[in-house]
Structures are given as structure tokens and as C-alpha cells.
C-alpha positions in Angstrom: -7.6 -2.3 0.1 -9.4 0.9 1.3 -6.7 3.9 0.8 -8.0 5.5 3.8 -5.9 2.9 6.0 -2.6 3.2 4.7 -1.1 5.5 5.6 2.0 4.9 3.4 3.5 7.9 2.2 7.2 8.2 1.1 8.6 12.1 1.2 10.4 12.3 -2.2 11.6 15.7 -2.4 12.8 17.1 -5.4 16.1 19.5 -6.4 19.2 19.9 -6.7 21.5 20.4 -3.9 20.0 21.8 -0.5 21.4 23.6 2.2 22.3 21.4 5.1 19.6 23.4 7.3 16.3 21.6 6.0 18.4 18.3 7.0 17.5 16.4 9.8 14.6 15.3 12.1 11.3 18.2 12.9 8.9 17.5 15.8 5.9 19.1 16.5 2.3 18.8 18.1 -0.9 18.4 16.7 -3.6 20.3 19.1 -7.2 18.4 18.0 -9.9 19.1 20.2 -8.5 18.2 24.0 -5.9 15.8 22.2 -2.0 16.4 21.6 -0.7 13.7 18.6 3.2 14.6 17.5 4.4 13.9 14.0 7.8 14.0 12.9 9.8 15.0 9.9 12.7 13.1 9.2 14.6 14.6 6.0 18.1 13.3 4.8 19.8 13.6 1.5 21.0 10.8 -0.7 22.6 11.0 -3.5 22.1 15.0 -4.0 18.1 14.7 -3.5 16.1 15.1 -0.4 14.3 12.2 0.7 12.3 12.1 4.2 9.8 10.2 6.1 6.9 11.0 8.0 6.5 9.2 12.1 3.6 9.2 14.4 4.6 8.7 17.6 1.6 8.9 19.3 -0.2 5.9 16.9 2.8 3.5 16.8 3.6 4.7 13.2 7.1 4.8 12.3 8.6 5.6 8.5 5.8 6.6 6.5 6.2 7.7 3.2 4.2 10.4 0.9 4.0 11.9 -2.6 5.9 15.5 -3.0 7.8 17.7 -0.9 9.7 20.8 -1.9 11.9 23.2 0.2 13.3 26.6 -0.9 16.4 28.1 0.1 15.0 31.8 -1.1 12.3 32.4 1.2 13.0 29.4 3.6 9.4 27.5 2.5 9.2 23.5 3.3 5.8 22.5 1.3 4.9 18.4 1.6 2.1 16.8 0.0 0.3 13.6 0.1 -2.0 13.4 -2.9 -5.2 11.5 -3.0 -5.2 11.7 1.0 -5.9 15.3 1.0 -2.5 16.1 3.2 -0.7 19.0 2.7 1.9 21.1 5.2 3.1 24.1 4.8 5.9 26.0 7.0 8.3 28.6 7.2 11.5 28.2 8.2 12.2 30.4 11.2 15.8 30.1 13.0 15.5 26.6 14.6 11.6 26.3 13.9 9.3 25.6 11.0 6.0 27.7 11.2 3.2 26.6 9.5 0.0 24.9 8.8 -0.9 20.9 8.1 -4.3 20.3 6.4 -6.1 17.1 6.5 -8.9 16.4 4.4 -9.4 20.4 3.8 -9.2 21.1 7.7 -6.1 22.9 8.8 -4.5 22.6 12.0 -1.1 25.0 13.0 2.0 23.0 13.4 5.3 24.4 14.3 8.0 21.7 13.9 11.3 22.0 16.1 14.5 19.6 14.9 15.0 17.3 17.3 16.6 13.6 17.5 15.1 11.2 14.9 13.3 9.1 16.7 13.8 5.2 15.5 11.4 2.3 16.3 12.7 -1.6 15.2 10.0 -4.1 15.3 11.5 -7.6 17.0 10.9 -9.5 13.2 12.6 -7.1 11.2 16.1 -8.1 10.1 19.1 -6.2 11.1 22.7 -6.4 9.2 24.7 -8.0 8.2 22.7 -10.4 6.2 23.9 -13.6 5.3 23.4 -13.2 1.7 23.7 -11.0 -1.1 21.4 -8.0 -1.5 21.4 -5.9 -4.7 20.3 -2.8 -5.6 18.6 -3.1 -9.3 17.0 -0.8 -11.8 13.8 -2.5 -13.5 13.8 -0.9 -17.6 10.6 -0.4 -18.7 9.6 -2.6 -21.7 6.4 -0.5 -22.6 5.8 3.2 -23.9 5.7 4.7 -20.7 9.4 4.7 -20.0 9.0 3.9 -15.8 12.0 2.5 -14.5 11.4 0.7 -11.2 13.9 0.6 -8.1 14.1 -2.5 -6.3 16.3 -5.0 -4.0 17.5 -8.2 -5.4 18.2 -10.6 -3.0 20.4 -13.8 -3.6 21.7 -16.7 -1.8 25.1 -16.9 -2.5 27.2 -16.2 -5.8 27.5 -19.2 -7.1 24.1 -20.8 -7.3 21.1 -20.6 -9.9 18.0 -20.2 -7.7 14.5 -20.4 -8.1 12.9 -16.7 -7.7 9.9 -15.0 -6.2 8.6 -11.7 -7.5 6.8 -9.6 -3.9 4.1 -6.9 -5.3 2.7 -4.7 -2.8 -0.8 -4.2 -2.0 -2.4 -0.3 -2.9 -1.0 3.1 -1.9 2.1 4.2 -2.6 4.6 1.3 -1.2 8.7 1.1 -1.2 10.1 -2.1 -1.7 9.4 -3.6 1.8 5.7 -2.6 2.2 6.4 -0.5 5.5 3.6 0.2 7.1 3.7 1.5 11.0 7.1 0.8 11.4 6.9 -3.0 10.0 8.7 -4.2 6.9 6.1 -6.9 5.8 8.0 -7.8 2.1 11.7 -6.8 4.0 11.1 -9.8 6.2 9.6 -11.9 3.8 12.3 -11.9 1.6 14.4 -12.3 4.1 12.8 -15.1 5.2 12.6 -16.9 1.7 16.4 -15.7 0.7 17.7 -17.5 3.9 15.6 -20.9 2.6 17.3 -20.7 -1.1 15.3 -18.3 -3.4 16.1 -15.1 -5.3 13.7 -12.6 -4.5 13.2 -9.2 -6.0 10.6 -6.8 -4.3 10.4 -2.7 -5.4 9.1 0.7 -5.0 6.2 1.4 -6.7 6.2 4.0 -9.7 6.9 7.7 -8.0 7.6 6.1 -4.5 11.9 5.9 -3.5 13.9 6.3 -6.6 11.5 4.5 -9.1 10.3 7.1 -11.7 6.7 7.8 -13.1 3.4 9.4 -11.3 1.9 7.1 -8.7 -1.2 9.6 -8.7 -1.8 9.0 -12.1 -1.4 5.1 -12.0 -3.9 2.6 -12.7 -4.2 -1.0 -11.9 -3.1 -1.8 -15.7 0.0 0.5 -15.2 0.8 -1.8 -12.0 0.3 -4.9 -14.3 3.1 -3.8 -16.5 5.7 -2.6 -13.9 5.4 -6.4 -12.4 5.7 -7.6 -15.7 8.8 -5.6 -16.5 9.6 -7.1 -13.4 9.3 -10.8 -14.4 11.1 -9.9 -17.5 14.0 -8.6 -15.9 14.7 -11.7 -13.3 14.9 -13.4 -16.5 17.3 -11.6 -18.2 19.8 -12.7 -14.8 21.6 -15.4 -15.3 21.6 -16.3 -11.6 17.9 -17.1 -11.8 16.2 -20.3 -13.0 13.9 -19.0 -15.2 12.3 -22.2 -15.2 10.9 -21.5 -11.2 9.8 -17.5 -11.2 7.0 -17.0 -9.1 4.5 -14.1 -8.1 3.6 -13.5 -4.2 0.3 -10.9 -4.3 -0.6 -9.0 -1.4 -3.9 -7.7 -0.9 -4.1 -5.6 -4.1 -1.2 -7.1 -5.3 -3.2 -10.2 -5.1 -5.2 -8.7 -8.1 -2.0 -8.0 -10.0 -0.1 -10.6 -9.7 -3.2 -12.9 -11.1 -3.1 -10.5 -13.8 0.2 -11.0 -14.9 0.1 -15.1 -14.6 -3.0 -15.3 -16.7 -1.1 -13.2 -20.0 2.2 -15.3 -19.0 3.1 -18.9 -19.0 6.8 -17.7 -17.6 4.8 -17.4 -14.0 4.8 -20.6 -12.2 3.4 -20.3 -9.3 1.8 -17.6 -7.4 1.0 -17.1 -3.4 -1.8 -14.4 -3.0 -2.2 -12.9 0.5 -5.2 -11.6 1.6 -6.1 -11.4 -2.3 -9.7 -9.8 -3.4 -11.7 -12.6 -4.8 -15.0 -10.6 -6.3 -14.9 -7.4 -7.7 -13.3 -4.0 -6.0 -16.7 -2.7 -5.7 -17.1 -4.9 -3.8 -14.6 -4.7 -1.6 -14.8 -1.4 -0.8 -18.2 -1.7 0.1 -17.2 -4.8 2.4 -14.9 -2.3 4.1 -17.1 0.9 4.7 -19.6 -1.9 6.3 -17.2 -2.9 8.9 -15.8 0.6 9.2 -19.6 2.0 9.9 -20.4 -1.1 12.7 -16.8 -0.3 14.3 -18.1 2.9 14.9 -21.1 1.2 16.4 -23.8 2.9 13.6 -27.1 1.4 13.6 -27.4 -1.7 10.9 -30.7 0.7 9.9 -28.7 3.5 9.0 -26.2 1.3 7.6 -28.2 -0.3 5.4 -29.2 3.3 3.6 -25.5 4.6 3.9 -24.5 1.2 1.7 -27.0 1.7 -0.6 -26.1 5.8 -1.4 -22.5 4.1 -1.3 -23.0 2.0 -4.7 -24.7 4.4 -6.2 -21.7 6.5 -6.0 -19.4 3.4 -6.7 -21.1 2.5 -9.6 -21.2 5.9 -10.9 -17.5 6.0 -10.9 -17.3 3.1 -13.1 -18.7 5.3 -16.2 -17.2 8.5 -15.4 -15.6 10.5 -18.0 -14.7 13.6 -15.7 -17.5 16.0 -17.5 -18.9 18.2 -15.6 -22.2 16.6 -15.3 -20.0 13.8 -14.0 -18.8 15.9 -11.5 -21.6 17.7 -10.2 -23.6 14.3 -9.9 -20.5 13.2 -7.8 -20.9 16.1 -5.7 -24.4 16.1 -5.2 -24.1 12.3 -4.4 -21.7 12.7 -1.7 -23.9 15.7 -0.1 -26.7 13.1 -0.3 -24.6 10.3 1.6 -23.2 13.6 4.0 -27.1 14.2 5.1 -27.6 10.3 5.8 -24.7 10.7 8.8 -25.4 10.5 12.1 -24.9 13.8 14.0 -22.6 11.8 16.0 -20.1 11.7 13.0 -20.9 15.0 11.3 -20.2 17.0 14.4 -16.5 16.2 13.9 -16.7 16.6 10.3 -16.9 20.0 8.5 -19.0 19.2 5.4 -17.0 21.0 2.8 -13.6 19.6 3.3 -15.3 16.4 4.3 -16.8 16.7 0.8 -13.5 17.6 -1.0 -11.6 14.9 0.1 -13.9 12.3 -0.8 -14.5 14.2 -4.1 -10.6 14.7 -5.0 -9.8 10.6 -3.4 -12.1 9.4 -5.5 -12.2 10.2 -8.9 -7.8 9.3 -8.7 -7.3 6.6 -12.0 -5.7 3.9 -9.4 -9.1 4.7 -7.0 -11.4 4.5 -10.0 -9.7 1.4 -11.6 -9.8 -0.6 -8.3 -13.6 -0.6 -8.7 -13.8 -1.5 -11.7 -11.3 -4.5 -11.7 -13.1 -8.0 -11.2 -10.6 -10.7 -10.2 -12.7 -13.7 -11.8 -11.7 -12.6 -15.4 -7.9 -13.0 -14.8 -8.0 -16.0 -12.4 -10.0 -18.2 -14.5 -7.0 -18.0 -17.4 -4.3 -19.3 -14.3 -3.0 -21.9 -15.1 -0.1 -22.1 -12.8 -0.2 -23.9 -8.9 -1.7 -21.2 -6.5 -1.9 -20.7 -2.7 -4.0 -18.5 -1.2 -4.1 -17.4 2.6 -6.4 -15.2 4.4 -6.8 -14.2 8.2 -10.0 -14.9 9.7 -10.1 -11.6 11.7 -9.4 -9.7 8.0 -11.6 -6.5 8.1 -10.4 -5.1 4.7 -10.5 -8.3 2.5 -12.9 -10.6 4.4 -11.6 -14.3 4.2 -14.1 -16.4 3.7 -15.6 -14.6 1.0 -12.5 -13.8 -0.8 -11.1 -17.4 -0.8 -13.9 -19.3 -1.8 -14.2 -17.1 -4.7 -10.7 -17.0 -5.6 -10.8 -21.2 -5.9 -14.1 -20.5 -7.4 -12.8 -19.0 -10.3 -9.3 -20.7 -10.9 -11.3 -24.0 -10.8 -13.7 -22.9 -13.3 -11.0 -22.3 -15.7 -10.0 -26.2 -15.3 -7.2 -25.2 -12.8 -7.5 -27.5 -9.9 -4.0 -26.9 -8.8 -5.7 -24.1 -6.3 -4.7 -24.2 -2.3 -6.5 -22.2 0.5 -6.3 -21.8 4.3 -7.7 -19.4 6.9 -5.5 -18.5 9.7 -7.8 -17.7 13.0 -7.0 -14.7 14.8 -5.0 -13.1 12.1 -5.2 -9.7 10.4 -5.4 -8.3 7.4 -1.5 -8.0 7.8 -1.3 -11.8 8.7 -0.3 -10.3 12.5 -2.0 -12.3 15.6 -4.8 -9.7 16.7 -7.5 -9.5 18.8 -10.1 -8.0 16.6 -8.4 -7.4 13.1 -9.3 -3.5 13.1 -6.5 -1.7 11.4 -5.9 0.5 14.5 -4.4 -2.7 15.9 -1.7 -2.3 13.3 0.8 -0.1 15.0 0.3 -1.2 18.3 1.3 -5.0 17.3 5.1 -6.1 17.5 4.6 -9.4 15.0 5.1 -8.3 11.8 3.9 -11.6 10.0 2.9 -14.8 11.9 5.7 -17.2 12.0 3.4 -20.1 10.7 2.9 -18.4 8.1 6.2 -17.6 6.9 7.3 -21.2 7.6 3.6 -22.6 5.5 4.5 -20.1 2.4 8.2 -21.6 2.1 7.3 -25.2 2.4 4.3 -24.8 -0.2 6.9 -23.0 -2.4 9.8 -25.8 -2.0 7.0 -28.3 -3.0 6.3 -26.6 -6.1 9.8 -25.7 -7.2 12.3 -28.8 -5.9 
């Protein structure tokens, strides 16, 4: 899944106690070009630690999270970061105003953020309490050297049963538990939506996102393949759960994972991938900068050179070692594929930040080991019944492609217990959409289709009654 799109960032901000005058909800505007785009800060404190979220009004995006924010109470500086998406603000606290500076991709912009009244979006799909179950908060131990401890939500049927589970990993970026993504809760309502039809079902932040520990910016696929593993080992250890019937639901990225996981462990007995990579993340990312470069109506010409400068630079980043001949072919790459750009494009770019942020995004372990994972060496060892869905009007994992290859591979292994289905119309998010482009995202009040929810329950009840 390209990085670029999600914007997921969750504010974790570190400290002890804070004074009560960093709390609450900051509004300002954005002044790019002849355009006005608010964002708003929403800080709050639980359990004696900051923790915030980031809104765009303007876009429909509600709830964001992001990587690091610190405040202090000595000279009144709020600092927030997003790392790997070159986002970075940096204020004063003045009275009833923050004054400072946000910097996309190198390019800064003044922003002077007012508290206001949090503003609160609820998408029509997304349950509201009481919940007619039990919902748990749990703490995942970490079985492995790196001592990560995930956060998560388990959710249960009642008290008294012994349920078949489901195990929800979210796709790339840094996700909380319930996926949110402009103002939708995709795995929130999923695991509603299974709990309510009789299974357990534990979903969690990823490492350094909510209260889960570790370094997201440091992670690699691997490190994502052990945090769901500690995951399946820990819905074992609960005796409300039928170890028996644990299962793995993949989205996008996740869809690599939880493949992953199922081919090391025969305790994985089904899995439902979602919009799941089939062929390599090289591949995939160059699948996406296509359709990103034809939505911006480039010519297939120019295209066709701007793909092929593209893999050069993927492929590079498949052998790097972060030398510094590594890095100054990198740079010199991306000034190559900056040259290639229509003046269209590069008179809204400036080169050097433009430059930077591709530079810094890039050579991230989790960015670097995307490329280089190929999804045919883990589902060929599956043994377990699988399901894999796609949208039609996917622009980030392209359906067609990515299913036939998935069933491809599990076959080749002697698996033939391999399901797919295209949905027409549907996105990337499994949303009904018009064209699929992930600027549709926000402005779209289905969170998931409801066929979809209702096909992934009965194809689970047929593998686990």
C-alpha cells in the first residue's frame, strides 16, 4: 500500500504530567496558493500521557494519528512529528494561540492554531455504545528479543461461551487497532460485525502507535510478522477461545503478513485476505505510481520513462546498505526522475524538499522491506482454507492481478482450498466508489460494503461450524 495515501498518524505524546493549558482542541488555517485547508489539533490526557489526533476538515479526514509530539511547559513549545511523511509543526504557545510553522515534505507553511471546540465526525457504519458484548482491553507480551508489548481490544460474545477467533492485522502505516482512516473505523466495525455473529476477535495498535511500545519507524515487515504471531499466541493462552478455530483476516499489507504467519504455523486455520498483494512489493508500488501519474492525466510517453527511472530506483533499494555511495546514487537517481517531470508538476514542487522527502521516505526499513517482500514464497507453504476479496475499482492493489496470483501460488503449493471474488465498483477500502481514487476516501459515508461483511462471516461460519 503506497505510504503516501495514508494518512494515518496517531499523536503519542510523551511526559509526565502536563499542565492543563496544552489540553484540548487547536484550529488553524493553511494558506497554499489561493486555497484555505484547516487542520485541527485535538490533545487530551489519558492515563498521565498526552495523546492527540490530527482532523482535516476541509478533506473529510477525521482522527488521524502520527508518530511523536512533545510540549514544554518552560518555554511554552508544542513540537509534533510525522516520520517517514516528512511532517513536522512547530509552535509557540502564545496566551490563547499557538504560533508557528508546519512543514510538509521540506516546504513550510505558517500556522497559528486557536483552541476551539473539537470537532467530531461519526460515519453512519460505525458502532456506537453500548455494545452488546464484551470488549476487553489486553496487553500482547512479546515472545521474541525485542520486548514490544502490543495494545489491543478483545472482543467476546458473552462470558460463558468458548468461541472460535479471528486475528484483524492492519494494512501499512502506522494503524491503531480499528484501522481509522478519514474518520472510518474499517477493523472497529469489522469486529463488530463478526463479534455480534459469534467470534472472539482481537485487533491492535501497531508497535509505537496508542499505547503499544516499540519504534514503528524502525519496523520491518518481519518485525510485523512477529507482533501478529505474539498475537496468535496470546488468543491461545485464553481459555475463552477455541484454539482449535484461530484465524487471520489480512488487509492490504496485512494481507502479506498474515500469509506469513499461516505458512510458519499450523495453529492458523483459516485466513481472509483483503485487498492482499499477490506479486512482489516492487511491484506494487510501481502499479500504484502508474495509476497515480495517469490520474494526473501525464502522457503514457512520459510515463513510460518515469516507470522505468522508477525501478531503477526500486531495485536499487533492494541492495542498499546505507553507504554513502548508496546514498549519493539514491540522490542522483531521484534528481534524474525530478528532470523527467513535466513542468506542470514541478512548478508546484520545490526540487530540494521534493528530493528530501522522497530520499528520507524511502530508505525507512518498513519502506525498504515492502519491496523486497514477494508474497509467492509464503503462500505457496499455506496450507490452511483461504478467501481472498478484491474491489474491481482497487487503484493501490489492482484486483485482477493480485487475485489470480494469490490462487496462483497457494495452488502451486498443493493447496486447493483457495477462494476468490471481485466486487465491481469497490475500492481499495471495499467502499462503493465511483472511480476507486483514494481522494474518494473521505468523501464516502460506507465504511465497508455490507455484502461484504455479510460474504466474509458466512465463508468463516463454513469453515469453523
Amino acid at each position: 500500500m503506497n505510504k503516501a495515501v495514508f494518512y494515518i498518524f496517531l499523536f503519542l505524546l510523551t511526559g509526565n504530567l502536563y499542565s492543563q493549558e496544552i489540553i484540548g482542541s487547536w484550529t488553524g488555517s493553511l494558506k497554499i496558493q489561493e486555497t484555505s485547508l484547516r487542520l485541527v489539533f485535538n490533545v487530551s490526557m489519558k492515563d498521565s500521557v498526552l495523546i492527540s489526533t490530527f482532523d482535516s476538515p476541509d478533506q473529510g479526514a477525521f482522527g488521524l494519528p502520527t508518530t511523536r509530539t512533545t510540549y514544554s511547559e518552560s518555554d511554552k513549545k508544542l513540537e509534533i512529528i510525522a516520520s517517514g511523511l516528512g511532517i513536522f509543526y512547530r509552535g509557540i504557545l502564545e496566551n490563547d494561540s499557538i504560533v508557528g510553522t508546519f512543514n510538509q515534505g521540506g516546504i513550510p507553511f505558517p500556522l497559528t492554531l486557536r483552541k476551539t471546540i473539537e470537532e467530531v465526525v461519526h460515519k453512519p457504519q460505525t458502532p456506537i455504545e453500548p455494545l452488546p458484548y464484551i470488549s476487553e482491553e489486553v496487553t500482547i507480551p512479546d515472545n521474541s528479543q525485542n520486548k514490544v508489548s502490543l495494545s489491543g481490544t478483545l472482543t467476546l460474545p458473552d462470558s460463558t461461551g468458548i468461541f472460535p477467533a479471528i486475528i484483524l492485522i492492519a494494512g501499512s502505516g502506522p494503524n491503531d487497532r480499528d484501522e481509522t482512516i478519514f474518520g472510518h473505523k474499517p477493523f472497529y466495525l469489522l469486529s463488530d460485525y463478526l463479534t455480534r455473529n459469534g467470534f472472539a476477535v482481537l485487533r491492535y495498535d501497531k508497535r509505537g502507535v496508542g499505547k503499544s511500545t516499540g519504534d514503528y519507524s524502525k519496523a520491518t515487515i518481519s518485525d510485523f510478522v512477529t507482533d501478529a504471531s505474539n498475537a496468535l499466541e496470546y488468543l491461545k493462552s485464553r481459555k475463552e477461545i477455541d484454539s482449535s478455530k484461530i484465524g487471520m483476516l489480512g488487509h492490504s499489507e496485512g494481507g502479506i503478513i498474515a500469509p506469513m504467519v499461516a505458512s510458519k504455523s499450523s495453529d492458523v486455520k483459516f485466513l481472509v485476505l483483503l485487498a492482499a498483494p499477490g506479486t512482489k512489493g516492487i511491484e506494487i508500488v510501481l502499479d500504484q505510481n502508474e495509476n497515480s501519474l495517469k490520474h494526473q492525466g501525464i502522457e503514457p510517453e512520459t510515463i513510460n520513462r518515469l516507470q522505468l527511472t522508477n525501478r531503477e530506483i526500486f531495485e536499487s533499494l533492494l541492495v542498499w546498505t546505507g553507504s554513502e555511495n548508496d546514498r549519493t546514487a539514491l540522490r542522483d537517481r531521484l534528481s534524474y526522475l525530478w528532470e523527467q517531470l513535466p513542468i506542470l508538476i514541478k512548478l508546484k514542487l520545490e526540487k530540494e524538499p521534493y528530493l528530501r522527502a522522497q530520499f528520507n521516505a524511502m530508505i525507512t526499513p518498513g519502506y525498504r522491506s515492502f519491496l523486497a517482500t514477494d508474497p509467492k514464497d509464503y503462500l505457496s507453504l499455506v496450507s490452511c482454507p483461504v478467501l481472498a476479496i478484491n474491489g474491481e475499482n482497487d487503484v493501490q492493489v489492482p484486483a485482477l492481478k493480485n487475485l489470480e496470483a494469490i490462487k496462483h501460488h497457494i495452488q502451486k503449493g498443493g493447496n486447493y482450498k483457495v477462494e476468490t471474488k471481485s466486487y465491481p465498483m469497490l475500492n481499495h477500502l471495499f467502499q462503493e466508489s465511483i472511480t476507486g481514487q483514494p481522494d474518494e476516501y473521505a468523501k464516502i459515508d460506507q465504511t465497508i460494503s455490507p455484502q461484504v461483511l455479510s460474504d466474509i462471516t458466512n465463508w468463516i461460519k463454513s469453515k469453523t461450524e
